[in-house]
DRENTORKOL-3810 file (N, C-alpha, C; in nm, 4 decimals):
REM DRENTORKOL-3810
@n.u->-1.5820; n.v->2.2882; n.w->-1.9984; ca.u->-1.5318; ca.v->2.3092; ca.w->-1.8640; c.u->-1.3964; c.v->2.2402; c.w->-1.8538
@n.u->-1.3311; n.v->2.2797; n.w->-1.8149; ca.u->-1.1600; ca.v->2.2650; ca.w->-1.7988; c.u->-1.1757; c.v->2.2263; c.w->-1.6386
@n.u->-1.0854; n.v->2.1268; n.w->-1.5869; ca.u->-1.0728; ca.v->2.1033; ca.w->-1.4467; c.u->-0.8881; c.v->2.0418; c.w->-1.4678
@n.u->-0.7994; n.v->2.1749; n.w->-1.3435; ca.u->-0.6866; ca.v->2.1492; ca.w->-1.3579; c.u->-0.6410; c.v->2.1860; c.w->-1.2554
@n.u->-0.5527; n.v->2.1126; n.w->-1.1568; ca.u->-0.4807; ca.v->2.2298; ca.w->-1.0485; c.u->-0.3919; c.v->2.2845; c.w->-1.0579
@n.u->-0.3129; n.v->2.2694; n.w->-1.1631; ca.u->-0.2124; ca.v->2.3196; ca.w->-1.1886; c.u->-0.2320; c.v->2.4357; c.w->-1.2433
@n.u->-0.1634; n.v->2.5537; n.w->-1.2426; ca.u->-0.2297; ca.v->2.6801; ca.w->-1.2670; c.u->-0.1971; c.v->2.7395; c.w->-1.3959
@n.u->-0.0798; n.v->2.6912; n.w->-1.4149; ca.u->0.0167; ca.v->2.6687; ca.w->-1.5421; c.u->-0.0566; c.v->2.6273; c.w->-1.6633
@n.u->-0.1111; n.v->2.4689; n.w->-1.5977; ca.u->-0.1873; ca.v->2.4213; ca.w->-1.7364; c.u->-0.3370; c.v->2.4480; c.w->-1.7936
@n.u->-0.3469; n.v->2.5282; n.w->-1.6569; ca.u->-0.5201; ca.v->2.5629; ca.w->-1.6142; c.u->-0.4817; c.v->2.6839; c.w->-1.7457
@n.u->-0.4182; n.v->2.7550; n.w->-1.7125; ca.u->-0.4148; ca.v->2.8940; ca.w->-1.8140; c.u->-0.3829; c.v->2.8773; c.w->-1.9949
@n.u->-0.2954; n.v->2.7813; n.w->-1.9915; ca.u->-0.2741; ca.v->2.7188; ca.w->-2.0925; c.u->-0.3858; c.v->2.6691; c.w->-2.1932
@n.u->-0.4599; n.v->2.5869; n.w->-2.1269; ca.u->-0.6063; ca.v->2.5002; ca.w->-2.1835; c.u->-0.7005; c.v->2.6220; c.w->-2.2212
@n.u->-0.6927; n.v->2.6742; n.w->-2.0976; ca.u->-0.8245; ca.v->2.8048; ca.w->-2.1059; c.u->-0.7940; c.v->2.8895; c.w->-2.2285
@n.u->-0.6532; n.v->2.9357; n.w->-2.2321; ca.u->-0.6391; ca.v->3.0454; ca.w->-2.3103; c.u->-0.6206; c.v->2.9736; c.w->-2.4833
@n.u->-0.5880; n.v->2.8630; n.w->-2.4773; ca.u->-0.6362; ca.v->2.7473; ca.w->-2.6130; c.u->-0.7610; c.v->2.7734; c.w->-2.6984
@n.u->-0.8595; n.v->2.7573; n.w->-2.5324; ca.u->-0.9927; ca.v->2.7121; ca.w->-2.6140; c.u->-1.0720; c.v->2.8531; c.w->-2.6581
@n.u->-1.0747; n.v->2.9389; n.w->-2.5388; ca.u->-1.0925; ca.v->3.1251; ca.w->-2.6058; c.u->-1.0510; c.v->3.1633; c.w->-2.7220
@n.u->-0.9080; n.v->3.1500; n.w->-2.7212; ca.u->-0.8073; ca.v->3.2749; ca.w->-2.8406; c.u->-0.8423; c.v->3.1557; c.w->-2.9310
@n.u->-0.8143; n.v->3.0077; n.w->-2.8604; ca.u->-0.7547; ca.v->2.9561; ca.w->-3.0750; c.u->-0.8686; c.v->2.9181; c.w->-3.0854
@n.u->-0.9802; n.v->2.8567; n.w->-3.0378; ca.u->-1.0939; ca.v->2.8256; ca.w->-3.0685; c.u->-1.2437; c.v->2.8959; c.w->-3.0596
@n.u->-1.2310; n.v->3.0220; n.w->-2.9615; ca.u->-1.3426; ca.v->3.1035; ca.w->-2.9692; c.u->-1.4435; c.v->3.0165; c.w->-2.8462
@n.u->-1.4174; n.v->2.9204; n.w->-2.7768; ca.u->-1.5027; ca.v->2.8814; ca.w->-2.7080; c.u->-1.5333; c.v->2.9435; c.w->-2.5883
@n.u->-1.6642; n.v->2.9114; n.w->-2.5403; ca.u->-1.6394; ca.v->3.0030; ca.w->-2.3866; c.u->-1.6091; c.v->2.9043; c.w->-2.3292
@n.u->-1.5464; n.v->2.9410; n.w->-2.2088; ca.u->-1.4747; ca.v->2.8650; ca.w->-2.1098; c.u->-1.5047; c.v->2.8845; c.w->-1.9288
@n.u->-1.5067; n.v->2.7170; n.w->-1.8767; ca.u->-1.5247; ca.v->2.7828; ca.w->-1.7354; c.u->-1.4355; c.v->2.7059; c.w->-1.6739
@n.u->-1.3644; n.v->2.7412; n.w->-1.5567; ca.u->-1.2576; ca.v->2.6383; ca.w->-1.4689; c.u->-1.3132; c.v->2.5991; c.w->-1.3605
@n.u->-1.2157; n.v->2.4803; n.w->-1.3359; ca.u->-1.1869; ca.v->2.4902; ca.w->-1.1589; c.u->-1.0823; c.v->2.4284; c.w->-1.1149
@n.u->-1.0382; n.v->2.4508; n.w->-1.0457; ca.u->-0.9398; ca.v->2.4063; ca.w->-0.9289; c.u->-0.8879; c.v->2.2880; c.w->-0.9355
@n.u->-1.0420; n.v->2.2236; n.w->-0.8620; ca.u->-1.0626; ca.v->2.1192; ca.w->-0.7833; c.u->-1.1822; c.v->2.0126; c.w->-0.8406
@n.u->-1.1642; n.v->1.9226; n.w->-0.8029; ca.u->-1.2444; ca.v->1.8034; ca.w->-0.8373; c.u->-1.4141; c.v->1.8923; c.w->-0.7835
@n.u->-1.4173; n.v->1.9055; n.w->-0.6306; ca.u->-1.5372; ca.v->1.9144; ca.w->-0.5295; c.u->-1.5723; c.v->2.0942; c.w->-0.6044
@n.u->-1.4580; n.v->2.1690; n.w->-0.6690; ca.u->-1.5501; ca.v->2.2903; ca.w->-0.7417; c.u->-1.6029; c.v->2.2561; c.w->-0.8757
@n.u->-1.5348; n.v->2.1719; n.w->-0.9655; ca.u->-1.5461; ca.v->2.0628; ca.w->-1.0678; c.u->-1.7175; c.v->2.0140; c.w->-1.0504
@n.u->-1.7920; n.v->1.9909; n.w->-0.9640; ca.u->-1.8818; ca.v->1.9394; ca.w->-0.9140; c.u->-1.9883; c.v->2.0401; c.w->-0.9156
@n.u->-1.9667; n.v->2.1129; n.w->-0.8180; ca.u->-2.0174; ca.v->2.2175; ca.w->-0.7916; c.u->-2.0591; c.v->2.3158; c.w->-0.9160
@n.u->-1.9445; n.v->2.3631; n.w->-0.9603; ca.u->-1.9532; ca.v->2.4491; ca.w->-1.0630; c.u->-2.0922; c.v->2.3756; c.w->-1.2208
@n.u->-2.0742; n.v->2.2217; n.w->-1.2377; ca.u->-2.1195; ca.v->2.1391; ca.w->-1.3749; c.u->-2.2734; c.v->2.1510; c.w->-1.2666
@n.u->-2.3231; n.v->2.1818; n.w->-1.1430; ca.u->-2.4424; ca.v->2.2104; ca.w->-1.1198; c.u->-2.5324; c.v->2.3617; c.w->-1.1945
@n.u->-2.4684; n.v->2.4306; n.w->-1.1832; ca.u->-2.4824; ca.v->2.5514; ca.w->-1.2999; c.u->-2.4381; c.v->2.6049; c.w->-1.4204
@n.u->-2.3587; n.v->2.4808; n.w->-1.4208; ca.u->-2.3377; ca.v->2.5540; ca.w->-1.5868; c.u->-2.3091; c.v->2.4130; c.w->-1.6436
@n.u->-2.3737; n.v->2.3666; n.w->-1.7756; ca.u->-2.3929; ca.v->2.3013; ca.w->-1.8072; c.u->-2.3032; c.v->2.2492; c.w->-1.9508
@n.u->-2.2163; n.v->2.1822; n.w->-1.9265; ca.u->-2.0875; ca.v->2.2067; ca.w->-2.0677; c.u->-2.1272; c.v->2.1121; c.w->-2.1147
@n.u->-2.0665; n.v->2.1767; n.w->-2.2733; ca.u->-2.0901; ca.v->2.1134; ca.w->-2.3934; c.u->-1.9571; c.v->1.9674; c.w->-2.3691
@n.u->-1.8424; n.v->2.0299; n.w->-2.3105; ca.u->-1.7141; ca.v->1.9448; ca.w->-2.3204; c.u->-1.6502; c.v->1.9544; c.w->-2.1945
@n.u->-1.6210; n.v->1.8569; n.w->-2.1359; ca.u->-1.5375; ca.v->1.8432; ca.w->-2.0039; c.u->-1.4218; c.v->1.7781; c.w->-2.0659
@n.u->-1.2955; n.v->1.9026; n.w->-2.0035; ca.u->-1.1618; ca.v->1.8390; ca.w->-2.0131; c.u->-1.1108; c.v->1.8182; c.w->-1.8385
@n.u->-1.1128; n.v->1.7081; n.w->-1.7998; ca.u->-1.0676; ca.v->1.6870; ca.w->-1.6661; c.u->-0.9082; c.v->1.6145; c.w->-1.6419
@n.u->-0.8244; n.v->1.6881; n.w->-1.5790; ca.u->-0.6744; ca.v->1.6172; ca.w->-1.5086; c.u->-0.7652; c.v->1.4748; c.w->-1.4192
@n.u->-0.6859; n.v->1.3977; n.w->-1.4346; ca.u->-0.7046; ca.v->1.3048; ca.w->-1.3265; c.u->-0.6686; c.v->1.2949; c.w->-1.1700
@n.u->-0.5634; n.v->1.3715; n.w->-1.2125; ca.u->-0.5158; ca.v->1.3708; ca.w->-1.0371; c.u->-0.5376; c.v->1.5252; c.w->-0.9847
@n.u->-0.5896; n.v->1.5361; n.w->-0.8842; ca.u->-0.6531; ca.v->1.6535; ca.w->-0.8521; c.u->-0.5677; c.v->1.6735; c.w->-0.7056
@n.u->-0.6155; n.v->1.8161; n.w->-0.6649; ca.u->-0.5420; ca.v->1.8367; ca.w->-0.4853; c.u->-0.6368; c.v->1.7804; c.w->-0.3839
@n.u->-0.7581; n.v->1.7420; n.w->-0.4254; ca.u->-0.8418; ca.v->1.7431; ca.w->-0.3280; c.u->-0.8508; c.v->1.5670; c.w->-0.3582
@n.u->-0.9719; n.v->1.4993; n.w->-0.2610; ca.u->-0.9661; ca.v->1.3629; ca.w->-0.3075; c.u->-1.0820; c.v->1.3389; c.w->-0.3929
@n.u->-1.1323; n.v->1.4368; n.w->-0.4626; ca.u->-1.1963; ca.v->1.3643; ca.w->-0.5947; c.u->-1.1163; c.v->1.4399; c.w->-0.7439
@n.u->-1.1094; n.v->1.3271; n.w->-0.7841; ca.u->-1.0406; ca.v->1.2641; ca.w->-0.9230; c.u->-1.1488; c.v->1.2905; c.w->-1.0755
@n.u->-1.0358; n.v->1.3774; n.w->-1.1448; ca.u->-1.1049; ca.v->1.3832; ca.w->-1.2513; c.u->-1.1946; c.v->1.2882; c.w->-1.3345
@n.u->-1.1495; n.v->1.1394; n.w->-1.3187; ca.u->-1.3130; ca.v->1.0571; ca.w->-1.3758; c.u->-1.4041; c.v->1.0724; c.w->-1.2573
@n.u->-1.3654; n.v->1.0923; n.w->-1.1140; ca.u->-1.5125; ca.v->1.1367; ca.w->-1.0135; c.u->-1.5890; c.v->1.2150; c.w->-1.1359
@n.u->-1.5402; n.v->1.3789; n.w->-1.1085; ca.u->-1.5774; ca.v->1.4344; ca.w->-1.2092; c.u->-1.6659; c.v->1.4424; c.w->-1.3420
@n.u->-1.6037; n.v->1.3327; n.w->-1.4113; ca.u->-1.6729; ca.v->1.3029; ca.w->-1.5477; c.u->-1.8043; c.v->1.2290; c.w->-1.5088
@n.u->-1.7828; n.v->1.1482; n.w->-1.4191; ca.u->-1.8760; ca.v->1.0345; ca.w->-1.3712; c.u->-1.9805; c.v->1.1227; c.w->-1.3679
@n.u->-2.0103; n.v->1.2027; n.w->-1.2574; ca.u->-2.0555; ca.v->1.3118; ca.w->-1.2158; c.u->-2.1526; c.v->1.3999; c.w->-1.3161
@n.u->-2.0673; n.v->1.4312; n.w->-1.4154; ca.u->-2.0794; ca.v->1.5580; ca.w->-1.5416; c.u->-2.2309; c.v->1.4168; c.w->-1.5774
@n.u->-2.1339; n.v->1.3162; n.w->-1.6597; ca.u->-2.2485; ca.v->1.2674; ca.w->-1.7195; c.u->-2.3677; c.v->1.1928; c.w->-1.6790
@n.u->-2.3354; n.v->1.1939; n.w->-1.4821; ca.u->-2.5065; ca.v->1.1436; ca.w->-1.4785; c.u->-2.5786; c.v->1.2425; c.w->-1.4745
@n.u->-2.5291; n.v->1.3900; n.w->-1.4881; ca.u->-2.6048; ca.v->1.5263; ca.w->-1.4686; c.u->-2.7079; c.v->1.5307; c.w->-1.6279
@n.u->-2.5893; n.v->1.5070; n.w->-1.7122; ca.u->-2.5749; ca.v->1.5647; ca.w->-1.8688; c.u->-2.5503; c.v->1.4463; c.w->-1.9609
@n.u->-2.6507; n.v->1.3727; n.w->-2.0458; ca.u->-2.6443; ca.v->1.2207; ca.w->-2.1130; c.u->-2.5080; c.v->1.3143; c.w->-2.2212
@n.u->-2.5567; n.v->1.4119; n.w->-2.3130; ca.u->-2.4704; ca.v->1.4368; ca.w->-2.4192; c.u->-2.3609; c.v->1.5571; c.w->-2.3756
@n.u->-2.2619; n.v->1.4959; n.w->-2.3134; ca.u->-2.1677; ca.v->1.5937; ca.w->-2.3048; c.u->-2.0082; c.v->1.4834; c.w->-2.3232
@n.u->-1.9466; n.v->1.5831; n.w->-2.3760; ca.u->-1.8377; ca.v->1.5509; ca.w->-2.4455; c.u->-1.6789; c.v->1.5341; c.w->-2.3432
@n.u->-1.6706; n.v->1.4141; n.w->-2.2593; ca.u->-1.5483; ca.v->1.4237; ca.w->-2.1870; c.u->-1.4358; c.v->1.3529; c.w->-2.1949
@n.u->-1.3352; n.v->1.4277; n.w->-2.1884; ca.u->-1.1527; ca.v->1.3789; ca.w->-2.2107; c.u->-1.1357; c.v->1.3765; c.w->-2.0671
@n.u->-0.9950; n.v->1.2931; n.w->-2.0167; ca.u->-0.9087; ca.v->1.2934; ca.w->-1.9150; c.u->-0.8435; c.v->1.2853; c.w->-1.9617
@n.u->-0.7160; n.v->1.4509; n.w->-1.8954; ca.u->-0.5934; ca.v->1.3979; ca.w->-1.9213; c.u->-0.5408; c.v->1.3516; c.w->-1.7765
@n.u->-0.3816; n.v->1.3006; n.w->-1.7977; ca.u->-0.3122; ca.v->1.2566; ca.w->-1.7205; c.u->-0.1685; c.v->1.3250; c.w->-1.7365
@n.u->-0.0938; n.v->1.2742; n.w->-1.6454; ca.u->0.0544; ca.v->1.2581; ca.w->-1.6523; c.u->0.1056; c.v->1.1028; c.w->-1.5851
@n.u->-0.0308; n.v->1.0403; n.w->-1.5022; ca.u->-0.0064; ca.v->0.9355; ca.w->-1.4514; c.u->-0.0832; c.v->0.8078; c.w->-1.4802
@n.u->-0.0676; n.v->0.7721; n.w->-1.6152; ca.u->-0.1164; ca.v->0.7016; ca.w->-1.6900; c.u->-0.1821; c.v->0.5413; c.w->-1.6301
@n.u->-0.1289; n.v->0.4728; n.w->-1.5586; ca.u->-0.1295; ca.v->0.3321; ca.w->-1.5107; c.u->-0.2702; c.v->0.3645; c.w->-1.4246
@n.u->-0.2587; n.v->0.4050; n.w->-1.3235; ca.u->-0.3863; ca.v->0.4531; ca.w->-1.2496; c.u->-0.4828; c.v->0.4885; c.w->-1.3370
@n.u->-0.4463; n.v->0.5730; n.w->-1.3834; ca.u->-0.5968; ca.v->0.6450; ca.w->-1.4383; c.u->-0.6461; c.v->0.5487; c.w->-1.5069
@n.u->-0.5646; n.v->0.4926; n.w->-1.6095; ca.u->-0.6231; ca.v->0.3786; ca.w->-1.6937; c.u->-0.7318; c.v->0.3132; c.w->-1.6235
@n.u->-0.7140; n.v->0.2477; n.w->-1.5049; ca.u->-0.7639; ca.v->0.1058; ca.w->-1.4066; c.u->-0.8846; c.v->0.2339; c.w->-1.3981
@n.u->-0.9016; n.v->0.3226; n.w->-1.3274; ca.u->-0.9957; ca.v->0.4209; ca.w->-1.2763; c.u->-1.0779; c.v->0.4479; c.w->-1.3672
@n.u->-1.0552; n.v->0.4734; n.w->-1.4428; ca.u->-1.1381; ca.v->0.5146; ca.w->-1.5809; c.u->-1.1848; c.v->0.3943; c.w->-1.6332
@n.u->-1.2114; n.v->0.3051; n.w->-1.5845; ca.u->-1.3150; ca.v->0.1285; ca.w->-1.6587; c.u->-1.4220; c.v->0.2032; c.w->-1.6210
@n.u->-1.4445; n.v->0.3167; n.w->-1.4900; ca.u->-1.5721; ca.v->0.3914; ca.w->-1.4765; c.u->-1.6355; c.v->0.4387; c.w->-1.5408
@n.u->-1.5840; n.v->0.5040; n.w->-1.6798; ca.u->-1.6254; ca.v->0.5914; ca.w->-1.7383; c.u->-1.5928; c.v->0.5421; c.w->-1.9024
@n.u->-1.6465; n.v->0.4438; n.w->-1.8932; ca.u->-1.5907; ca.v->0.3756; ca.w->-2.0314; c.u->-1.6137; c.v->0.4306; c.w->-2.1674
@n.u->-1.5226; n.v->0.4363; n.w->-2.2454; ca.u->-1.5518; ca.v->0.5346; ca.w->-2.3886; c.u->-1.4525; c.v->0.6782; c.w->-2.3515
@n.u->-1.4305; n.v->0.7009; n.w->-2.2583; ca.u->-1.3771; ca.v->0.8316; ca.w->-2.2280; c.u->-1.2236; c.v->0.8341; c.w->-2.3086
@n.u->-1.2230; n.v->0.9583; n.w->-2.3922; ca.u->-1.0660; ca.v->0.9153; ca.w->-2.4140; c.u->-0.9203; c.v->0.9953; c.w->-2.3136
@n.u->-0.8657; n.v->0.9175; n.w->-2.3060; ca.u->-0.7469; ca.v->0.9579; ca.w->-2.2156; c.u->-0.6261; c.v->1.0357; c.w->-2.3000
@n.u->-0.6028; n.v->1.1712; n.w->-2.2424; ca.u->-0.4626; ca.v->1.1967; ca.w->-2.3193; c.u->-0.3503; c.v->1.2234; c.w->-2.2117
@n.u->-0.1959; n.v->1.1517; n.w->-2.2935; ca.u->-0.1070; ca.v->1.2289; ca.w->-2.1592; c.u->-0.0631; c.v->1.3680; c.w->-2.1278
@n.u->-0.0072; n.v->1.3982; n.w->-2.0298; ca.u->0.0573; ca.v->1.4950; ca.w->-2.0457; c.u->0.1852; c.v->1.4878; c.w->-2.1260
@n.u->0.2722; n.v->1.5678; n.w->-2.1875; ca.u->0.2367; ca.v->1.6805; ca.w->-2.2174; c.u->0.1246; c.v->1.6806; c.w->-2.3077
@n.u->0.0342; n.v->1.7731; n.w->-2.2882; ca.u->-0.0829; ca.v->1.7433; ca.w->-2.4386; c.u->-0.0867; c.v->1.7410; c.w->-2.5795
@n.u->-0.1012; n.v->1.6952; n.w->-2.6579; ca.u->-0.1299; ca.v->1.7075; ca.w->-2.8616; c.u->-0.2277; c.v->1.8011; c.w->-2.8617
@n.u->-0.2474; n.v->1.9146; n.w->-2.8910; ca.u->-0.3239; ca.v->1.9683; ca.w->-2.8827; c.u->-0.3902; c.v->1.9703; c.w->-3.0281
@n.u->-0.3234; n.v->1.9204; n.w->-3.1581; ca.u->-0.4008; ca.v->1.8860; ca.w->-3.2506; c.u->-0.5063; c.v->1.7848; c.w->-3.1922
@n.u->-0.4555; n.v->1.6555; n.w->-3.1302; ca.u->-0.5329; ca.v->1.5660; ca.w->-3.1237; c.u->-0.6872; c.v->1.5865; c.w->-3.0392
@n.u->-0.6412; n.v->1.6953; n.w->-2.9354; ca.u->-0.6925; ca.v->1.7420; ca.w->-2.8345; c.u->-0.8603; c.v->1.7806; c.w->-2.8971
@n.u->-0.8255; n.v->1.9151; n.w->-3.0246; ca.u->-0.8872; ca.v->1.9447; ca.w->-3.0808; c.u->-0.9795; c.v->1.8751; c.w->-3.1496
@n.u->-0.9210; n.v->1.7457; n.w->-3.2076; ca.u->-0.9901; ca.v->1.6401; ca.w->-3.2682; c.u->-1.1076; c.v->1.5576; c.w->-3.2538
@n.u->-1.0895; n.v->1.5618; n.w->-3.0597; ca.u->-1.1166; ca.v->1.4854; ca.w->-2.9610; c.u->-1.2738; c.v->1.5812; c.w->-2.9456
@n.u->-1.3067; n.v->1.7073; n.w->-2.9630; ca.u->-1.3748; ca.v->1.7315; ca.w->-2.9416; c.u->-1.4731; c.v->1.8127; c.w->-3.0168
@n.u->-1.3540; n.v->1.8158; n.w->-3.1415; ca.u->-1.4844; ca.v->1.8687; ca.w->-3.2571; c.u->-1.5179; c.v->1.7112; c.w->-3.3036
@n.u->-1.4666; n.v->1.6296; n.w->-3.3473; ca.u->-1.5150; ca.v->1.5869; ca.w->-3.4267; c.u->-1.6295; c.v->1.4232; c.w->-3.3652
@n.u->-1.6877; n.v->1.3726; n.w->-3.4526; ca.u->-1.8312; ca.v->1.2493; ca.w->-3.3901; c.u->-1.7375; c.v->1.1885; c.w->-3.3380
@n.u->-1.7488; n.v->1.0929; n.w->-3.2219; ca.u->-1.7363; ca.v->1.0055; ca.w->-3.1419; c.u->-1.7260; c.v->0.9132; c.w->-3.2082
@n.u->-1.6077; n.v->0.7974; n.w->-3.2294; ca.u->-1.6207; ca.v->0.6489; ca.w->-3.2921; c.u->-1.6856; c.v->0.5616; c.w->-3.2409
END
């Protein structure tokens, strides 16, 4: 599950994980559809923005995902690094990437075991 408001990067990620990786893919918006949506469909991998339009925040989000789901796999990215950092002691272990994204690393982040 991809969570982005930007529509730009929303299409970007999505069309990543389909074409270059074959994954299925689901979006949202918003933090509160972010929510909504991880009630029915149950992802293997949450990629969440941190800063969202609405007032819940992509580690809300993750927080969220994993008291739903013990084994699921979640990144935050950012562009606003200092915050998120402090915010994310919530969700400890989570790895953070900036914007613009590595998308090698990206990839890395979610095929491969957890350190």
């Amino acid at each position: 599950m991809i969570v982005e408001d930007e529509p730009d990067a929303l299409e970007l990620l999505v069309s990543w994980m389909q074409h270059q990786r074959g994954w299925e893919v689901r979006s949202a918006q918003s933090g509160r559809g972010a929510v909504e949506l991880s009630k029915t469909f149950k992802p293997d991998v949450v990629i969440a923005d941190y800063l969202l339009q609405d007032d819940v925040t992509g580690v809300d989000v993750i927080a969220e995902v994993q008291a739903q789901k013990q084994a699921v796999r979640c990144i935050l990215i950012t562009g606003v690094l200092g915050k998120a950092l402090h915010d994310a002691q919530r969700i400890n272990g989570v790895p953070i990437l900036t914007k613009p994204l590595d998308f090698r690393r990206l990839g890395r982040l979610i095929t491969e075991p957890p350190s």
